[in-house]
C-alpha positions as CSV (number, residue, x, y, z in Angstrom):
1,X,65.6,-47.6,64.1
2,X,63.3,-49.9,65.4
3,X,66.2,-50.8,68.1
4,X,65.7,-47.5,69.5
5,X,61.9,-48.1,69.6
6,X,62.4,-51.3,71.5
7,X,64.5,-49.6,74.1
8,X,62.5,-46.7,74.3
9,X,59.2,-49.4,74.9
10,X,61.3,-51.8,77.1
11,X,62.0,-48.5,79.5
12,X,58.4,-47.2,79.5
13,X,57.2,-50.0,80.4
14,X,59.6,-50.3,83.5
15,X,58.8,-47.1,84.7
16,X,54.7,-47.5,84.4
17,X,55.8,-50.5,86.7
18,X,57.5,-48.6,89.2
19,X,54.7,-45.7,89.4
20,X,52.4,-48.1,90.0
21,X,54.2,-49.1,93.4
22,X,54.9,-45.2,93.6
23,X,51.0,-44.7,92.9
24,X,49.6,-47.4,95.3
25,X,52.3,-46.6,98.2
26,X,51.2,-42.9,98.6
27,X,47.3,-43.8,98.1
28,X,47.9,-46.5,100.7
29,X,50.0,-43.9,103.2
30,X,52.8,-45.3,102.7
31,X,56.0,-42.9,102.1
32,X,58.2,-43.0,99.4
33,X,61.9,-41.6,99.7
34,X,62.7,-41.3,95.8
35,X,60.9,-41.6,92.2
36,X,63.4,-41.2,89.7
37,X,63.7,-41.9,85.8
38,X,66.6,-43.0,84.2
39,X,70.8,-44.0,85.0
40,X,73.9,-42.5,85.3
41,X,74.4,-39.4,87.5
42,X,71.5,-37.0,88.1
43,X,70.6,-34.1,85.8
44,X,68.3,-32.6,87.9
45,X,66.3,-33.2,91.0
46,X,63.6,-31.8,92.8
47,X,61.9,-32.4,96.2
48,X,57.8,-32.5,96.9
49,X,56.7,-33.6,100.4
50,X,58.7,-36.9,101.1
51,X,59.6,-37.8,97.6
52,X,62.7,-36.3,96.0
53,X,62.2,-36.5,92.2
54,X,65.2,-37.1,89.9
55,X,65.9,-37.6,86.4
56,X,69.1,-39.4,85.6
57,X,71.5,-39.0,82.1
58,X,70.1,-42.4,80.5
59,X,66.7,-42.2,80.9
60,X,66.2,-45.7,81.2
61,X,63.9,-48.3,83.3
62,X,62.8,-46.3,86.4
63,X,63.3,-46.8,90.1
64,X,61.0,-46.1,93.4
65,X,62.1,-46.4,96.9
66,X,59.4,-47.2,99.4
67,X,60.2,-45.6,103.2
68,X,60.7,-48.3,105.5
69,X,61.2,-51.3,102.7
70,X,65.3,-52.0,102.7
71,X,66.5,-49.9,106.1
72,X,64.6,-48.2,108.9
73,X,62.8,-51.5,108.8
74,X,61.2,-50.2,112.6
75,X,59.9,-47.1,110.7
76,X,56.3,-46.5,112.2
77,X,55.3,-44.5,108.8
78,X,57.6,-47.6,106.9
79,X,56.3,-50.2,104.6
80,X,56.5,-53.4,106.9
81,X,54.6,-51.1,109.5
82,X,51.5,-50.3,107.7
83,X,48.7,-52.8,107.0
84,X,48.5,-56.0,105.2
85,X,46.2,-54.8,102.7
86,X,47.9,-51.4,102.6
87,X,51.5,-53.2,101.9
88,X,49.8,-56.1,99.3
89,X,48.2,-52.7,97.5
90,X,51.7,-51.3,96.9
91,X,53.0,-54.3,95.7
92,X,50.7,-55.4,93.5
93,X,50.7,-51.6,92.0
94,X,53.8,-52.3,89.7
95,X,52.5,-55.4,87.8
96,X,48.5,-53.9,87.9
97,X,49.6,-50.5,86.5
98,X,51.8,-52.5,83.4
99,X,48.0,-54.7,82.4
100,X,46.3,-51.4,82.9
101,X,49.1,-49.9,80.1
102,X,48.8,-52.9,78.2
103,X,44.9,-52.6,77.7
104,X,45.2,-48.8,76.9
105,X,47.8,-49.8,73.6
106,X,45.7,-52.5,72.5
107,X,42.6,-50.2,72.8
108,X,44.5,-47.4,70.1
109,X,45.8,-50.2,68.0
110,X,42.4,-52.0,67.6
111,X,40.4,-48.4,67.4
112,X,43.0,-47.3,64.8
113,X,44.1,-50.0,63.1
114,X,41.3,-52.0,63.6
115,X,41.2,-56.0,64.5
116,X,44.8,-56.9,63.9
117,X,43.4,-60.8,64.5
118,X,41.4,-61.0,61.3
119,X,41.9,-59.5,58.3
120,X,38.9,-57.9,56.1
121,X,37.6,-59.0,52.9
122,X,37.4,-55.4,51.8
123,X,40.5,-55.1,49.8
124,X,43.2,-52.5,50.9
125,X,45.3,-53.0,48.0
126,X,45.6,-54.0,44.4
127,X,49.3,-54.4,42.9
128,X,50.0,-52.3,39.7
129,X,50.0,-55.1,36.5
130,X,48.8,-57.7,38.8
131,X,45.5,-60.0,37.6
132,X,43.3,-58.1,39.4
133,X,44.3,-54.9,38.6
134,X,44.0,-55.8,34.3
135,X,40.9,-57.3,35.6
136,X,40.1,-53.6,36.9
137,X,39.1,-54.8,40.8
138,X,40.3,-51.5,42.5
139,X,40.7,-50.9,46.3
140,X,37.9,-50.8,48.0
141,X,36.6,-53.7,46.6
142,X,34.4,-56.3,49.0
143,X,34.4,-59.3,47.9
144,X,31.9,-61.7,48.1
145,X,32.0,-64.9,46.1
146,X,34.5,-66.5,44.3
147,X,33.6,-69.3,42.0
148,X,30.2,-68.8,43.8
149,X,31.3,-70.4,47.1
150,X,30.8,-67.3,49.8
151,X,33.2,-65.9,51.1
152,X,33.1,-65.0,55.3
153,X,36.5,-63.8,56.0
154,X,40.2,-63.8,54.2
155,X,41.1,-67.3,54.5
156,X,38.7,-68.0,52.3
157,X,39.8,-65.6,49.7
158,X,43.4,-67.5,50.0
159,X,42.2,-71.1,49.8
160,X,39.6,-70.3,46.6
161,X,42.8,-69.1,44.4
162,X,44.9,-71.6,46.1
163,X,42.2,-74.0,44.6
164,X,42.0,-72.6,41.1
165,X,45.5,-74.1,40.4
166,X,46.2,-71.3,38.0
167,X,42.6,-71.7,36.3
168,X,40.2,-68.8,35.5
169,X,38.2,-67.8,38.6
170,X,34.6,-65.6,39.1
171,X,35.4,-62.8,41.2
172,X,31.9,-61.0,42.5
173,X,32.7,-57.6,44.7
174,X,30.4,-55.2,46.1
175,X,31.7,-51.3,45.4
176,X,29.4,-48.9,46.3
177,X,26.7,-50.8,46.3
178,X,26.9,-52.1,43.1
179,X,27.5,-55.6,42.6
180,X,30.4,-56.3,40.3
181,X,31.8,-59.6,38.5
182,X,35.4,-60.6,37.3
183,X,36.6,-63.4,35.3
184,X,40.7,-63.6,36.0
185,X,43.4,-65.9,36.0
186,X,45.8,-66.3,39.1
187,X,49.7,-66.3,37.9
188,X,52.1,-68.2,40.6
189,X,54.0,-66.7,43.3
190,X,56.8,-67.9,46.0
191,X,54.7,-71.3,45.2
192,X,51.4,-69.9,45.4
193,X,48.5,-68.7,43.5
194,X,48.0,-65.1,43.6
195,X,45.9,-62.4,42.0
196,X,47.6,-59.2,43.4
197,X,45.4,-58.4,46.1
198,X,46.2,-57.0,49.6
199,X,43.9,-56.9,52.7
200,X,43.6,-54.8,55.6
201,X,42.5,-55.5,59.4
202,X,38.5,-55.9,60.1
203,X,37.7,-52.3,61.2
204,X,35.9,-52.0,64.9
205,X,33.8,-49.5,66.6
206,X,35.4,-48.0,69.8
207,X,33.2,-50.2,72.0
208,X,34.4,-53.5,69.9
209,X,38.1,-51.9,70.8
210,X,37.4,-51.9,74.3
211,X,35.9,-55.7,74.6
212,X,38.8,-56.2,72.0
213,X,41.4,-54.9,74.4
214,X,40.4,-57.2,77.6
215,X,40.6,-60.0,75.5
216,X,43.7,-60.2,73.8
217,X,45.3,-59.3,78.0
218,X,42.8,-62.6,78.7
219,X,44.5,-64.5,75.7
220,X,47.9,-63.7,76.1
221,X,47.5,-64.3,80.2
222,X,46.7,-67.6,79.3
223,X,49.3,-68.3,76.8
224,X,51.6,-67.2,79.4
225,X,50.9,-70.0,81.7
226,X,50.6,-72.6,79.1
227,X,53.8,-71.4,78.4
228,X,55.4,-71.8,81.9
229,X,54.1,-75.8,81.8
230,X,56.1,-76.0,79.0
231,X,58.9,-75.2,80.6
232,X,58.6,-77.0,83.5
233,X,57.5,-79.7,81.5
234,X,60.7,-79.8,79.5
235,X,58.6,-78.9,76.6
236,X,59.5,-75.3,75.3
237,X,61.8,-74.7,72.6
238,X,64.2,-72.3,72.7
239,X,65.3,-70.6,75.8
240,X,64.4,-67.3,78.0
241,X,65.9,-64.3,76.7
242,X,66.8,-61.2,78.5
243,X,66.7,-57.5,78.1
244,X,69.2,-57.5,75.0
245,X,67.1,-60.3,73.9
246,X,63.5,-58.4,74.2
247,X,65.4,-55.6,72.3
248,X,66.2,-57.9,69.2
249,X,62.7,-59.8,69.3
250,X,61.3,-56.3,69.3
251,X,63.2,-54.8,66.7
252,X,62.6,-57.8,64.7
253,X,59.0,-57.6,64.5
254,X,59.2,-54.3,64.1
255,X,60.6,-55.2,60.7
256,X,58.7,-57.8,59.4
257,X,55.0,-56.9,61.0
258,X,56.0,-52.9,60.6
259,X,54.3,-50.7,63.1
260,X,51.3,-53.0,63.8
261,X,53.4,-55.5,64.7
262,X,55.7,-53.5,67.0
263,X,53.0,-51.1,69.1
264,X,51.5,-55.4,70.0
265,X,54.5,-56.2,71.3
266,X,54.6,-53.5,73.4
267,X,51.4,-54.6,74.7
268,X,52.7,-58.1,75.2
269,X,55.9,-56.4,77.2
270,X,53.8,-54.9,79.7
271,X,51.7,-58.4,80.5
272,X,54.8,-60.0,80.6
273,X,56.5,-57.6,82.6
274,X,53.3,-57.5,84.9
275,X,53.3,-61.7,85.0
276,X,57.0,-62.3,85.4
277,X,57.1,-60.3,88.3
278,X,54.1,-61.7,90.1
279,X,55.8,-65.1,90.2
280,X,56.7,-66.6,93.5
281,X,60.5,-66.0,93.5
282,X,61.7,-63.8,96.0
283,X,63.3,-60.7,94.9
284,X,60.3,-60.2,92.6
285,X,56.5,-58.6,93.3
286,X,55.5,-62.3,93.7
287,X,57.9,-63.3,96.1
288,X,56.4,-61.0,99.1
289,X,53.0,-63.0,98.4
290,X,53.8,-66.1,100.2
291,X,54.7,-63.6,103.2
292,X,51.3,-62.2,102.8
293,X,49.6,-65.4,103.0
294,X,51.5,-66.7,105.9
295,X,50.6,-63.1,107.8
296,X,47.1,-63.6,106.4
297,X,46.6,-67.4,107.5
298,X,48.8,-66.8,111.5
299,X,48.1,-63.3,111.8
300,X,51.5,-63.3,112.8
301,X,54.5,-61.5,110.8
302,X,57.8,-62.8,109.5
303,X,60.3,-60.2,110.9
304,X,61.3,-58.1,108.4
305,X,64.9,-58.5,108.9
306,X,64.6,-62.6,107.8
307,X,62.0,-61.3,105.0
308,X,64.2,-59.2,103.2
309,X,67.4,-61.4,103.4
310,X,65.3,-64.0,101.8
311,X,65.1,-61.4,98.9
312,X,68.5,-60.6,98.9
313,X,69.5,-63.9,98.2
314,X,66.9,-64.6,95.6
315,X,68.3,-61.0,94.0
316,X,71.5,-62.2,94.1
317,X,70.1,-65.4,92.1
318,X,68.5,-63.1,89.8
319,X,71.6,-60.6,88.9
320,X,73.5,-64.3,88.0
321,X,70.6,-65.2,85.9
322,X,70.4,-62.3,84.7
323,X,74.3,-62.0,83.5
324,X,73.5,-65.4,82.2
325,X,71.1,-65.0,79.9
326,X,72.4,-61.6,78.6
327,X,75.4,-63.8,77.6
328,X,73.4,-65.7,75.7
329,X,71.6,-62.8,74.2
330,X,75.0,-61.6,73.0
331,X,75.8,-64.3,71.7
332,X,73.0,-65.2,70.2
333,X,73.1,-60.9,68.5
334,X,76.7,-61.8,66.8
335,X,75.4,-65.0,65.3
């Protein structure tokens, strides 16, 4: 099921990208021809001002095209006939409107879920026959010593059994502000000590969610780059996987981390959607940047004829990647 999922978060994120190039094109004056959802032949269409609006049999990924971008190149109400600012606006819509999407699911997963980054001391769960539960520590619970040595967030709950080596341990909680004590013994688990006790994720106030939100987009933004001197370094393990690929990573975590783990990814899609396409490599958002700056620095314009056959031949680069790596991804799924 969580295949489906994937797909369904792969696509949405493709078409928040494209409306953000629809969205910035029309508030910059630019026209565009077609907004559709979806592939495969039309199921129904309908046309508002300039835009015909479609919605295709598979609806899957999403597609804009800007008036003036791939033909009619000499279009006075085109793209490569508006402004710079105008034409940088619409193509920095795409990857801005994906970190804008990206922010808004980490804002309902941290104001739901609460800080999936550190996990409470307030215990969400007590296992049925388990130490703690003979003990009679119930959900609920805080705790906040064990063995007298305080304790400041989960980890520390983990290391003091891990350092009881299967000896008695003092367990103080606060329940309802009472202040409770239990003596138990941890039994061994999978090679560790445990005491049957489950946590849950630190809860935040919406305004924590918020601050919460910008930063993870911060941290994984970073991790991103550091990730791309890696590869050019030699230094990254593994390879780059493709849309099949994104599909089973998805579906994966949406296995082991359940939900949670699944509705983050999502998030992480979007940067990475939003990041990959604002690299330098023409065919991509990024690749109409270095055109910008040469406009920008010469006030002069590369014709748009030798721009866009400079993208063609970095999309034609791209659909062999592209084939490449979904071979791989195959592969990879049969294994």
């Amino acid at each position: 099921m969580y295949i489906v999922y994937a797909i369904i978060a792969l696509s949405i994120a493709a078409i928040a990208h494209e409306f953000g190039h629809y969205y910035m094109a029309k508030r910059a004056g630019i026209e565009v021809e077609e907004f559709g959802i979806g592939l495969g032949p039309k199921i129904f269409s309908f046309k508002r001002g300039e835009t015909t609006y479609y919605l295709k049999l598979i609806p899957f990924l999403g597609y804009v095209k800007i008036k003036g971008m791939d033909d009619n190149l000499d279009d006075p109400q085109g793209y490569f006939n508006k402004p710079l600012s105008k034409r940088f606006l619409t193509i920095v819509g795409g990857p801005l409107n994906n970190i804008i999407l990206a922010i808004i699911i980490f804002f309902l997963l941290f104001s739901i879920f609460g800080d999936i980054n550190h996990l409470s001391t307030k215990i969400e769960a007590v296992q049925e026959n388990s130490p703690a539960h003979i003990a009679g520590i119930q959900k609920g619970d805080k705790i906040l010593t064990i063995n007298d040595v305080e304790i400041k967030q989960w980890d520390d709950v983990r290391t003091e059994i891990e350092k009881s080596n299967g000896e008695e341990i003092k367990i103080v909680v606060e329940r309802e502000n009472q202040i409770l004590t239990f003596y138990l013994t941890p039994v061994k688990s999978e090679d560790r000590w445990v005491i049957g006790i489950l946590s849950g994720f630190e809860k935040v106030n919406i305004f924590d969610a918020f601050i919460l939100s910008f930063k993870e987009v911060f941290n994984v933004i970073v991790l991103f780059f550091y990730s791309l001197k890696l590869i050019f370094t030699g230094q990254a393990a593994g390879g780059i996987v493709g849309p099949i690929g994104i599909v089973q990573v998805a579906s994966d975590i949406g296995k082991t981390a359940g939900i949670v783990g699944f509705i983050w990814f999502a998030a992480i899609l979007n940067i990475l959607l939003a990041l990959t396409n604002l690299l330098p490599i023409p065919a991509l958002d990024g690749g109409r940047i270095p055109f910008f700056i040469y406009e920008l620095i010469t006030k002069k314009k590369v014709p748009p004829e030798k721009e866009n056959l400079v993208h063609f031949i970095g999309y034609i680069f791209l659909v062999g990647l592209l084939f490449v790596v979904t071979y791989f991804d195959i592969v990879r799924w049969i294994k």
